[in-house]
C-alpha positions as CSV (number, residue, x, y, z in Angstrom):
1,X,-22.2,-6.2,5.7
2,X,-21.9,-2.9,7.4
3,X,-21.5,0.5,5.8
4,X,-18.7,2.4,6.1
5,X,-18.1,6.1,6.1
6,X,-15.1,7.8,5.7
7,X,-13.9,11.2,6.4
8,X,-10.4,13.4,6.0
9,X,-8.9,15.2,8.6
10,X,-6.1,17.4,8.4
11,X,-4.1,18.8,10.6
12,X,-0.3,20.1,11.4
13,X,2.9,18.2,12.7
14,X,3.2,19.3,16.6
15,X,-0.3,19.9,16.7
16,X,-3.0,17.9,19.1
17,X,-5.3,16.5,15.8
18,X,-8.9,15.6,16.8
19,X,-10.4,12.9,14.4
20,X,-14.3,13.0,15.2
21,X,-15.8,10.1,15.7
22,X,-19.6,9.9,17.7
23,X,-22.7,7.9,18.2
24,X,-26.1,8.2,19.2
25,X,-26.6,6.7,22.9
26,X,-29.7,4.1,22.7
27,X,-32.1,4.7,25.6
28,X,-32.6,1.1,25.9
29,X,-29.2,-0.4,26.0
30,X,-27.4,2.5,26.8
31,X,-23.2,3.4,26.0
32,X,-21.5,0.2,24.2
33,X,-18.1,-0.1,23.3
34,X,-15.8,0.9,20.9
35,X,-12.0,0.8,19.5
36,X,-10.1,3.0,17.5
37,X,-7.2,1.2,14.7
38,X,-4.7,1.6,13.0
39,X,-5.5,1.3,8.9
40,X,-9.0,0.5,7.2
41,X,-11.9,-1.0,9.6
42,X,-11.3,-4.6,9.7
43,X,-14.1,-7.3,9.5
44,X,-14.3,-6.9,13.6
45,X,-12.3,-5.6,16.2
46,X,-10.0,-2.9,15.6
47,X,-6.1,-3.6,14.0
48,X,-3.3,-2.2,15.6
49,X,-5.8,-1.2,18.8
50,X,-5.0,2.4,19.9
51,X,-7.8,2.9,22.2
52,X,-10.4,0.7,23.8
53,X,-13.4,1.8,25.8
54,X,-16.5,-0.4,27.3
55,X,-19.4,2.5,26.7
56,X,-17.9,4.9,30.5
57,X,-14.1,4.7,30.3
58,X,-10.8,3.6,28.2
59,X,-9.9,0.0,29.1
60,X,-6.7,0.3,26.8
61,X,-4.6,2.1,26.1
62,X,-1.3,1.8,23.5
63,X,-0.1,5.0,24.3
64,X,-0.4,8.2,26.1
65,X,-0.1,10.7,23.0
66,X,-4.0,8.9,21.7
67,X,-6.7,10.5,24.1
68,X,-10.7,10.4,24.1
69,X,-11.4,13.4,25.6
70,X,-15.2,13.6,24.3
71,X,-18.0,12.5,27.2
72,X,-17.9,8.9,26.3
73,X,-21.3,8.3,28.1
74,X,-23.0,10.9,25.6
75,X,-21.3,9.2,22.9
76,X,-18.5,11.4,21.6
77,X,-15.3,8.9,21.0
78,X,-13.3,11.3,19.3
79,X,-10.2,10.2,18.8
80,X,-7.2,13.2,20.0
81,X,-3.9,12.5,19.0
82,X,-0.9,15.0,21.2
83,X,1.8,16.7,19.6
84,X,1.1,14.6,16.0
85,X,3.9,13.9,13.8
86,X,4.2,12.8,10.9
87,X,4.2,8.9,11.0
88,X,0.3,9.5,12.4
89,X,-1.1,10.2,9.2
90,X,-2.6,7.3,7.4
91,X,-6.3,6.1,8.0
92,X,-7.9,5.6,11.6
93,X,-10.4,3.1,11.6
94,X,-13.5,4.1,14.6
95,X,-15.7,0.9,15.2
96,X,-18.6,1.0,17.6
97,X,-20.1,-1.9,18.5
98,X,-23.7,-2.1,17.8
99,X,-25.4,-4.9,19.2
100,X,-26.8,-7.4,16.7
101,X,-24.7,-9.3,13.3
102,X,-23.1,-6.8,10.9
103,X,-24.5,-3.7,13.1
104,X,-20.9,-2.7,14.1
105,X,-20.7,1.9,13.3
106,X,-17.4,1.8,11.1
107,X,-15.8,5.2,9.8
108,X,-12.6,5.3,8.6
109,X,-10.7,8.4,8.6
């Protein structure tokens, strides 16, 4: 199966929280998509979908307070969550879709 990374971010309640989360851009196939979740990554998809994007813009979203403000097309799909309180901590699962079985990037943070 796929590996999985994980990371910890901290940040404070009130606070905009950024939770990194990037690929590298293939020259070939270009941008792909990707979802952020609630709890650990899932075998596919993303649980609890916060954010969805196709590779150039978010295609869903569950609410306005979860933001990707990175440039998408160069790969940055950090996830920015406004004024965080305290029900947002818990893990944050970033799955990007690599073409191919099992290729999926998975980080959970």
């Amino acid at each position: 199966g796929p590996a999985v990374s994980e990371l910890r971010v901290t940040g404070e309640v009130g606070q905009n929280i950024t939770v990194p989360c990037s690929y590298t851009v293939n020259e070939k196939s270009g941008t792909t998509s990707m979802c952020w979740g609630r709890g650990p990554c899932p075998a596919s998809k993303c649980s609890e979908t916060l954010v969805w994007t196709d590779g150039w813009k978010v295609t869903y979203q569950s609410h306005s307070k979860y933001l990707l403000r990175g440039k998408l097309h160069a790969g940055d799909v950090s996830l920015t969550i406004i004024n965080a309180k305290e029900a947002d901590s818990g893990t944050y699962c970033c799955r990007v879709e690599i073409p191919g079985l099992f290729n999926d990037q998975l980080t959970n943070l």
